[in-house]
Backbone as JSON, one array per atom type, in Angstrom:
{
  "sequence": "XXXXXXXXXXXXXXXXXXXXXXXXXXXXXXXXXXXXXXXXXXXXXXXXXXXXXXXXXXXXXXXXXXXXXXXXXXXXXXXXXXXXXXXXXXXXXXXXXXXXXXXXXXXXXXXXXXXXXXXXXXXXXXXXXXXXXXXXXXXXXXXXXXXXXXXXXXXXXXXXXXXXXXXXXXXXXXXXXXXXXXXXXXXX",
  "N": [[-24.27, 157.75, 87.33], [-24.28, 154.24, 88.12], [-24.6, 151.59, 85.89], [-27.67, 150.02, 86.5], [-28.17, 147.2, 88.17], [-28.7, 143.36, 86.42], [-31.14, 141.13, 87.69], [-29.82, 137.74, 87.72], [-30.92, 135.39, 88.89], [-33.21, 136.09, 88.03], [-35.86, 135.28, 85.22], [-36.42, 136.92, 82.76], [-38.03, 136.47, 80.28], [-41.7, 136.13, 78.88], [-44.81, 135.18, 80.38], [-45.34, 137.54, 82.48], [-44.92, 140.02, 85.25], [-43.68, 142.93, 85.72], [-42.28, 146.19, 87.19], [-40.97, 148.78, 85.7], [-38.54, 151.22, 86.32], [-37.56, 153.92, 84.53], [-34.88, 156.7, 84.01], [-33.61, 159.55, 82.86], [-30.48, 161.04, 80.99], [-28.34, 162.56, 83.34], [-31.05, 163.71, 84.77], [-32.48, 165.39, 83.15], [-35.32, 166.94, 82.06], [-36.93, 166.13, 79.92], [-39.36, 165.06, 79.62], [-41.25, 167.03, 80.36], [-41.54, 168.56, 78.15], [-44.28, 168.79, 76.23], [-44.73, 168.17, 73.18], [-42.24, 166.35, 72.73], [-43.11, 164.36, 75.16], [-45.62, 163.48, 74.22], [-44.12, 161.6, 72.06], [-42.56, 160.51, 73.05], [-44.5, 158.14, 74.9], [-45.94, 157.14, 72.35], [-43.95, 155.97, 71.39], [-43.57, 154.01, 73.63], [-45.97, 152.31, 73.69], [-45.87, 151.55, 70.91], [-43.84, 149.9, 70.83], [-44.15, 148.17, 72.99], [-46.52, 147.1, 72.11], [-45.17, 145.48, 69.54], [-43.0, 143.72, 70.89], [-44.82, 142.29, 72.33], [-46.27, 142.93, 74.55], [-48.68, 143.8, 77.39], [-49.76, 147.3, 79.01], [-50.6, 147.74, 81.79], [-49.98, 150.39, 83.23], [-48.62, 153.35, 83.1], [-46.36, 156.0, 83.84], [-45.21, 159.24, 82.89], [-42.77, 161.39, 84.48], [-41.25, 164.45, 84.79], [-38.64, 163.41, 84.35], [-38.06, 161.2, 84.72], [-39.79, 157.91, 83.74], [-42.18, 155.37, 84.95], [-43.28, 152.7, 84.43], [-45.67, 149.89, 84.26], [-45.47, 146.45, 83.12], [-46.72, 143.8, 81.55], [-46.09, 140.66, 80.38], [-47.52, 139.44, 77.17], [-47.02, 136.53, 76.08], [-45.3, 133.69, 75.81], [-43.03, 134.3, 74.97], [-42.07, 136.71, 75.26], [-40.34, 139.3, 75.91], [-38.49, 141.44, 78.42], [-36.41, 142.64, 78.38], [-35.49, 142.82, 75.88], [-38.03, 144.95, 75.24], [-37.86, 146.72, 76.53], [-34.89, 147.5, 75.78], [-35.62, 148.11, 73.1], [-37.63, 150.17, 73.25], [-36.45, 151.99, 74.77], [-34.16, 153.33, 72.84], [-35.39, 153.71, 70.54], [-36.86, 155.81, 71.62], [-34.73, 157.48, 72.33], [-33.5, 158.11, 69.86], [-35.36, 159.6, 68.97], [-35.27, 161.45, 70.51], [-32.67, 162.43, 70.29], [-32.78, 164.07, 67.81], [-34.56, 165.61, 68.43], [-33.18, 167.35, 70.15], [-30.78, 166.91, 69.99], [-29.04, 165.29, 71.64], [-28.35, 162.84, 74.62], [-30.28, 160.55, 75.85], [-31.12, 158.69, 77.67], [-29.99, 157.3, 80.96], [-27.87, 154.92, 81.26], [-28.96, 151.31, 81.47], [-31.73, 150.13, 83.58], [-34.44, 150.54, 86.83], [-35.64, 147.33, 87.66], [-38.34, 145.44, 89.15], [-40.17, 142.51, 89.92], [-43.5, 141.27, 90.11], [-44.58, 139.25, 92.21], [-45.71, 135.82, 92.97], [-47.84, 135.8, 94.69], [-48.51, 138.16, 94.53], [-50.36, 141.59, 94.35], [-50.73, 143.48, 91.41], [-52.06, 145.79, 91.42], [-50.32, 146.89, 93.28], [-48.39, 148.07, 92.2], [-49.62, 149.23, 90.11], [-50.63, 151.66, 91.83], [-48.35, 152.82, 93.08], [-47.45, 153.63, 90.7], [-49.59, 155.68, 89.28], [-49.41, 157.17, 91.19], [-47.51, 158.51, 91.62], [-47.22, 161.17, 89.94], [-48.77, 163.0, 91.69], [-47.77, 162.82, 94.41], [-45.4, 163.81, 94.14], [-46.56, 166.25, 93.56], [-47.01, 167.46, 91.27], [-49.59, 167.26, 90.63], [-53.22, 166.99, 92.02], [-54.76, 165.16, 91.7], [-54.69, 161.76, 90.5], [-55.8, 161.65, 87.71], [-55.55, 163.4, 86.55], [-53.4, 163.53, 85.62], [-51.74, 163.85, 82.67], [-49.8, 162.87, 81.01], [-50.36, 159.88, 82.13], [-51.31, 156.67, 82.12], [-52.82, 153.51, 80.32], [-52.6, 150.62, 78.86], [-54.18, 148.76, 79.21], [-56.67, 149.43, 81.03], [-58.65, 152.15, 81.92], [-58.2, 155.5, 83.06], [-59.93, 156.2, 85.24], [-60.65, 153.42, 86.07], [-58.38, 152.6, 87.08], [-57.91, 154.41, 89.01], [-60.07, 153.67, 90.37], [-59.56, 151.21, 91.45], [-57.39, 151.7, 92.97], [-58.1, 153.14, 94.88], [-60.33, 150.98, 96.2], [-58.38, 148.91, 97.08], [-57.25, 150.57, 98.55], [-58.97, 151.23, 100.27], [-59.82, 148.42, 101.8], [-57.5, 148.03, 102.56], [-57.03, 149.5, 104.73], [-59.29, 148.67, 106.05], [-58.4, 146.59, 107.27], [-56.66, 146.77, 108.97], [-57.62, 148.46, 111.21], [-57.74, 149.46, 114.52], [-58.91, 147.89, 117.48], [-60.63, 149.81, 118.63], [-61.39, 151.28, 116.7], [-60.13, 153.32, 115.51], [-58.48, 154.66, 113.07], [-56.8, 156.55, 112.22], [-53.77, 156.38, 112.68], [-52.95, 154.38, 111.31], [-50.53, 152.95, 108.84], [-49.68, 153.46, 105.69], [-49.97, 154.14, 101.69], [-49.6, 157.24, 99.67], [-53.22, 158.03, 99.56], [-55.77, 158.21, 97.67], [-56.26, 161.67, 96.26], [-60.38, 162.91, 97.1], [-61.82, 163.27, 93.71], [-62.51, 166.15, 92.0]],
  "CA": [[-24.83, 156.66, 88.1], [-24.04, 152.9, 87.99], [-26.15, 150.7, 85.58], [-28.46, 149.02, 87.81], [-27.83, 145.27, 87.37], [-30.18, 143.13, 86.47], [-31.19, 139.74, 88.67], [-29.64, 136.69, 87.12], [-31.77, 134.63, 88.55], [-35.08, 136.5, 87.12], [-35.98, 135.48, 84.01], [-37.22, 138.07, 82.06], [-38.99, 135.9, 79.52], [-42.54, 135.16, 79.46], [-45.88, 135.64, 80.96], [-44.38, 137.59, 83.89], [-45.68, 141.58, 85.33], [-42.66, 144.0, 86.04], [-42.31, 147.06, 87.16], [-39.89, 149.42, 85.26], [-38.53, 152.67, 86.48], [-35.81, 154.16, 83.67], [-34.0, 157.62, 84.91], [-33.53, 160.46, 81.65], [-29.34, 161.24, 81.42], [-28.58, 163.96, 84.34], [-32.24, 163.86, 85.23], [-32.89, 165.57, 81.91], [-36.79, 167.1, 82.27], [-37.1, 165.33, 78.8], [-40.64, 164.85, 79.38], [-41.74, 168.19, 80.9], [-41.95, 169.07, 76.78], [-45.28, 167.88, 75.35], [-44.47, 167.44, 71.62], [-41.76, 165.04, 72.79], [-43.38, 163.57, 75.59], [-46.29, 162.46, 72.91], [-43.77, 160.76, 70.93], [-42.05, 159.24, 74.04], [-45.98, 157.54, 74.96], [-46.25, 156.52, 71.18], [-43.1, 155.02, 71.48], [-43.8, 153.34, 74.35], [-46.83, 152.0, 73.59], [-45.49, 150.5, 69.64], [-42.58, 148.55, 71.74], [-45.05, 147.25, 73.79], [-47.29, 145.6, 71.34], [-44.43, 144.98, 68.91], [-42.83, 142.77, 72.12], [-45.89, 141.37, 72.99], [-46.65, 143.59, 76.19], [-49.37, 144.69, 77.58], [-49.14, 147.99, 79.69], [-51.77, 147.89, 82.6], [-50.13, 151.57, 83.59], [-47.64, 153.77, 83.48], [-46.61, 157.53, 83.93], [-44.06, 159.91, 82.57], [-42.63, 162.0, 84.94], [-40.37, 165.39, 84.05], [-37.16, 163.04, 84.29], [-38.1, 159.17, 84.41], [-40.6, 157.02, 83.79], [-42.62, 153.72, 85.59], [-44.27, 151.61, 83.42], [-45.93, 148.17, 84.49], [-45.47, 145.65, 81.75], [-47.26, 142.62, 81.78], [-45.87, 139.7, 78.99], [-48.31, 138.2, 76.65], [-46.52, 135.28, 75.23], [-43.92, 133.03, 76.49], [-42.11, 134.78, 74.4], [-42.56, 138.47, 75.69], [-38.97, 139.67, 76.69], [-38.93, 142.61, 78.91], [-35.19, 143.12, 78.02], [-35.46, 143.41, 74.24], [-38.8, 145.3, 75.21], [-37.34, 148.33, 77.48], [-34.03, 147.88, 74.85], [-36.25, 148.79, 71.95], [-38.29, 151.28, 73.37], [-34.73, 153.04, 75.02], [-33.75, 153.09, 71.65], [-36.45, 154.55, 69.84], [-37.0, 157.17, 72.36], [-33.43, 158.07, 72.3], [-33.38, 158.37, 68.71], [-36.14, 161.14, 68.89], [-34.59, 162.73, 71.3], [-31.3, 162.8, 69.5], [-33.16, 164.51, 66.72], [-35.1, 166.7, 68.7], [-32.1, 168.51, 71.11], [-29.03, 166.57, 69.77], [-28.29, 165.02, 73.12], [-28.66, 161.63, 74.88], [-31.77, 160.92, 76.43], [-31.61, 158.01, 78.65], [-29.37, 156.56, 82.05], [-27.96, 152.99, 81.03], [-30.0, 150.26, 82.5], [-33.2, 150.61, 84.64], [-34.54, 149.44, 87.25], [-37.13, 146.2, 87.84], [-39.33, 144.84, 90.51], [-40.99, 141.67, 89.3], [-44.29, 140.98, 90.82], [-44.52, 137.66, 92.67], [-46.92, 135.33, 92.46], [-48.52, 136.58, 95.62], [-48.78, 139.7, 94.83], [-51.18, 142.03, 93.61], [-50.3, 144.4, 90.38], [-52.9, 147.06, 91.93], [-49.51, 148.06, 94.42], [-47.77, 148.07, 91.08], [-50.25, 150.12, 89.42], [-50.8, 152.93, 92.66], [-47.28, 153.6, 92.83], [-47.13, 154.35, 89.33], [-50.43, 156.42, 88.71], [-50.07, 157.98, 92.77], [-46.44, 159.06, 91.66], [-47.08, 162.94, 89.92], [-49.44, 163.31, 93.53], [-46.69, 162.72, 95.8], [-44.44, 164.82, 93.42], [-47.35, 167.77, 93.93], [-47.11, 167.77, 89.72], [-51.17, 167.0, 89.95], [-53.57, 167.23, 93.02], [-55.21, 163.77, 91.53], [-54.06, 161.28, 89.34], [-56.47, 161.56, 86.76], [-54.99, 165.47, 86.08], [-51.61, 164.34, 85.24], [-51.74, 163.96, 81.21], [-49.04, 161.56, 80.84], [-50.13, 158.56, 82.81], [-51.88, 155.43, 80.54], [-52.68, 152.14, 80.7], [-53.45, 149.72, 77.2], [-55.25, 147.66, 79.67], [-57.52, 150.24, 81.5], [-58.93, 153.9, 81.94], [-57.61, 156.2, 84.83], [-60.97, 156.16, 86.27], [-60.97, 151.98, 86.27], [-57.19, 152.87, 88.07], [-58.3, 155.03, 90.43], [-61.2, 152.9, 91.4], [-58.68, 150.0, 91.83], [-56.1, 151.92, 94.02], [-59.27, 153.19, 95.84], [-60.69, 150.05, 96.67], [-57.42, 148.27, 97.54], [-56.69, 151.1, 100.01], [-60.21, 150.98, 101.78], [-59.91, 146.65, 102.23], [-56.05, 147.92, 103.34], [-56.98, 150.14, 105.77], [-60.2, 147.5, 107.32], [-57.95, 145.31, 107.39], [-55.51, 147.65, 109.68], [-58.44, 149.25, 111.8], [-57.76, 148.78, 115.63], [-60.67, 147.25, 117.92], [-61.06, 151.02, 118.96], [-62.36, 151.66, 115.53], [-59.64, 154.65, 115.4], [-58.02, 154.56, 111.65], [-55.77, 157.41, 112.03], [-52.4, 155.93, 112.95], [-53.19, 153.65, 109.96], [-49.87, 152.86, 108.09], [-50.47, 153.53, 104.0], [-49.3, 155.34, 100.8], [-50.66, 158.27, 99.52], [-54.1, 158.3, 99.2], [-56.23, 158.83, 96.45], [-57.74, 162.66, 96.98], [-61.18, 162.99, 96.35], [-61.89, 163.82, 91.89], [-63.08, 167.77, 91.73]],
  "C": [[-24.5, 155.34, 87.4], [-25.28, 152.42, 87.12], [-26.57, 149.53, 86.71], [-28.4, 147.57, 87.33], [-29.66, 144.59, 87.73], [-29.48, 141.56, 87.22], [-30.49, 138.51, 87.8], [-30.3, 135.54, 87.32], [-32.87, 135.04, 88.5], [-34.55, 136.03, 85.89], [-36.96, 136.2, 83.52], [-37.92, 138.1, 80.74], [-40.05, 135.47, 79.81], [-43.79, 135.66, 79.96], [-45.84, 136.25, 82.58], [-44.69, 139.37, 84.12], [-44.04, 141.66, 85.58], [-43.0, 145.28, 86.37], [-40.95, 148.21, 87.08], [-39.61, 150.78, 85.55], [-37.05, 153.3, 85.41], [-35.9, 155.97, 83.83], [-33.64, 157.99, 83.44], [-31.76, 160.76, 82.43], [-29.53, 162.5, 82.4], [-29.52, 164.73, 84.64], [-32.79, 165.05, 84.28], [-34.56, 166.25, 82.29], [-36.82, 166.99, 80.4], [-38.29, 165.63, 78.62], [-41.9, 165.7, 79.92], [-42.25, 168.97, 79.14], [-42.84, 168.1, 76.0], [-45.51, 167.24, 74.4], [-43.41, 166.5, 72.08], [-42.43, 163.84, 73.75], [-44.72, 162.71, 74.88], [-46.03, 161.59, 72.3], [-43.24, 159.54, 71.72], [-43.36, 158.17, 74.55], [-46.08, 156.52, 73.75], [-45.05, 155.23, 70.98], [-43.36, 153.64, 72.31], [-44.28, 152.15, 74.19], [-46.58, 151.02, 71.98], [-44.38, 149.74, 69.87], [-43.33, 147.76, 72.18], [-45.82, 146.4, 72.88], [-46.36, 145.25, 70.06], [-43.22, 143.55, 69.78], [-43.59, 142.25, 72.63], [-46.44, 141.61, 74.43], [-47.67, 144.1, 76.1], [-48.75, 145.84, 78.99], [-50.29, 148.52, 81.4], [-51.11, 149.43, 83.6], [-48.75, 151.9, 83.5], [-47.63, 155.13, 83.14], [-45.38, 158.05, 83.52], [-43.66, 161.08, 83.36], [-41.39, 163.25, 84.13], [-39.0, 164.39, 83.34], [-37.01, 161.71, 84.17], [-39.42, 158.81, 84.43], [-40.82, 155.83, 84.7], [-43.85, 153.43, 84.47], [-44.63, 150.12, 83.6], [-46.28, 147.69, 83.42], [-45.47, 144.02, 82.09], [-47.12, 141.6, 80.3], [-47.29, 138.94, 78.91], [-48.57, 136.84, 76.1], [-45.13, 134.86, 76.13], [-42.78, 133.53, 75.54], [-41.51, 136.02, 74.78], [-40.88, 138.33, 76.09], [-39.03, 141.02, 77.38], [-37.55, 143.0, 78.08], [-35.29, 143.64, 77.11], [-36.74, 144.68, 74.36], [-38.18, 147.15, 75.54], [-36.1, 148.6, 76.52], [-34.8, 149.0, 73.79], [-37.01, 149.99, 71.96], [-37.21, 152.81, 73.72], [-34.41, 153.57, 74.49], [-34.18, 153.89, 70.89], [-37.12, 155.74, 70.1], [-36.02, 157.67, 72.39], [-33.25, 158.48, 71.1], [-33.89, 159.71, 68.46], [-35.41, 161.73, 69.53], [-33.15, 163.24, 70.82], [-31.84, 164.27, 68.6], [-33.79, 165.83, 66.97], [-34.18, 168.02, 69.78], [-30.99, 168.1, 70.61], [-27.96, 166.18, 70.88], [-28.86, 163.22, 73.49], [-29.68, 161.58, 75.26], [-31.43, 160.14, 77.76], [-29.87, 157.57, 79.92], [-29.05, 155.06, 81.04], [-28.49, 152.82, 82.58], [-31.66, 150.77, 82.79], [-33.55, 149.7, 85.28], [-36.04, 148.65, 87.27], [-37.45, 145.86, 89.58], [-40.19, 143.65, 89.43], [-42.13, 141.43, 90.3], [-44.11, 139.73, 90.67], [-45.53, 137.4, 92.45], [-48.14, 135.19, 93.38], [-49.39, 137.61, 95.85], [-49.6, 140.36, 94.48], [-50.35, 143.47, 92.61], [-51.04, 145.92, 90.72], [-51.79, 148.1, 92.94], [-49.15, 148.47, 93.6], [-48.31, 149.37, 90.36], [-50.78, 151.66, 90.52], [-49.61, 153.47, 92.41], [-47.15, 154.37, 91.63], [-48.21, 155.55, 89.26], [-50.4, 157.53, 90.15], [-48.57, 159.13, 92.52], [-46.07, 160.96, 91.09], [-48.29, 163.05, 91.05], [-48.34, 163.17, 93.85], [-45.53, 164.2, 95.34], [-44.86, 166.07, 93.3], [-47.06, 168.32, 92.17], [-48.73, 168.02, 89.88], [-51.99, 167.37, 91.69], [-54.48, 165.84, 92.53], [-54.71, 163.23, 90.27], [-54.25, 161.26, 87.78], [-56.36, 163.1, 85.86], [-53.61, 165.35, 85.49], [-51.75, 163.51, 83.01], [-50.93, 162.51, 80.9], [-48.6, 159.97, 81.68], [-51.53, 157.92, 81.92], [-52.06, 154.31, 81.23], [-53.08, 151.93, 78.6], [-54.43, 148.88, 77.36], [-56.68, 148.35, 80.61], [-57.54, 151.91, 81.76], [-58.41, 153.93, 83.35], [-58.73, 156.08, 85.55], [-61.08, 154.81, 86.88], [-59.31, 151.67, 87.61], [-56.83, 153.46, 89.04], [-59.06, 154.41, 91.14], [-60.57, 151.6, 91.68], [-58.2, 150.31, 93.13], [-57.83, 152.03, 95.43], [-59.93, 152.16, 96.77], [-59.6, 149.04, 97.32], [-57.08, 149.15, 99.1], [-57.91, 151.07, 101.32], [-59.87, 149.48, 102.28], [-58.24, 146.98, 103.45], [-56.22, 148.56, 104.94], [-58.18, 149.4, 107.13], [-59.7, 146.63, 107.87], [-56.88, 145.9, 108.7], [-56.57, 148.18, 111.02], [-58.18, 148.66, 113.67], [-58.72, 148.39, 115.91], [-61.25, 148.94, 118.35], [-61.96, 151.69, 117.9], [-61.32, 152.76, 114.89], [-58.36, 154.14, 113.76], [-56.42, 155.24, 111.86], [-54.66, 157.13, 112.24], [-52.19, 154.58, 111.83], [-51.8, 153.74, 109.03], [-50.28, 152.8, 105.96], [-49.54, 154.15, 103.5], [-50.29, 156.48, 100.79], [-52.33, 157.67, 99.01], [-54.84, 158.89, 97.94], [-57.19, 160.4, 96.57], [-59.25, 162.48, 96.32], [-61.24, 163.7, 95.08], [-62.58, 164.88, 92.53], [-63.83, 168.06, 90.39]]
}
């Protein structure tokens, strides 16, 4: 696969959300193995506050990751950020199979200044549901935030999708033809 180009006119310095999806070489299930996917998290997570990121969510799937990364400093670089972490996760993984780990590139979505980070943060935490890895989000092991609990991220998506769906409701009252993502199922 092609490295995904990046925007030239984004700048990717700065007090600025993203949302990063990076793709394991030849879809790799990298992160289907727990002792590495631990280290890939730890990694994660010492890029992030060594770049000045916070991580208000993100999930590790068998083969790629999404991670929303929110800069804390006008300094914050996502580039050097997702470099260093690339990097440092590739290294382990060198060490631990003797193989590559990652796709060059990855791709972004920058949230506008419109927008809300709560779509940002469903996709990511709704993504092992859709994939039928979990039957709720709060079951799949390797999804995080630095900035909140899964329960405070479920009760986000939750509440975003009820206002989405009042907001959608014909005059009939009838919901069901209601455009949406997945749904959050009810916790067990």
């Amino acid at each position: 696969m092609a490295r995904p180009p990046r925007n030239k006119n984004i700048n990717y310095i700065g007090r600025k959300t993203f949302m990063v999806t990076a793709m394991t070489i030849n879809r790799a299930n990298a992160f289907a193995n727990n002792s590495f996917a631990a280290k890939a998290v730890a990694q994660l997570l010492r890029q992030a506050e060594k770049h000045r990121f916070e991580i208000p969510a993100y999930t590790f799937m068998d083969d790629h990751v999404h991670v929303v990364a929110t800069g804390l400093s006008i300094t914050s670089d996502l580039e050097k950020f997702v470099a260093g972490w690339k990097q440092a996760t590739g290294f382990d993984w060198s060490t631990f199979s003797g193989g590559r780990l990652w796709q060059e590139g990855y791709w972004d979505r920058r949230l506008r200044a419109d927008g809300s980070i709560v779509d940002f943060i469903e996709y990511v935490i709704m993504n092992p549901v859709r994939a039928g890895m979990v039957d709720h989000p709060a079951k799949h092991p390797l999804t995080g935030s630095t900035v909140y609990t899964i329960d405070e991220m479920v009760a986000m998506v939750e509440r975003a999708q009820a206002q989405h769906i009042a907001m959608r409701i014909e005059p009939s009252g009838d919901a069901s033809s209601v455009p949406g993502g997945t749904k959050v199922p009810p916790s067990r």
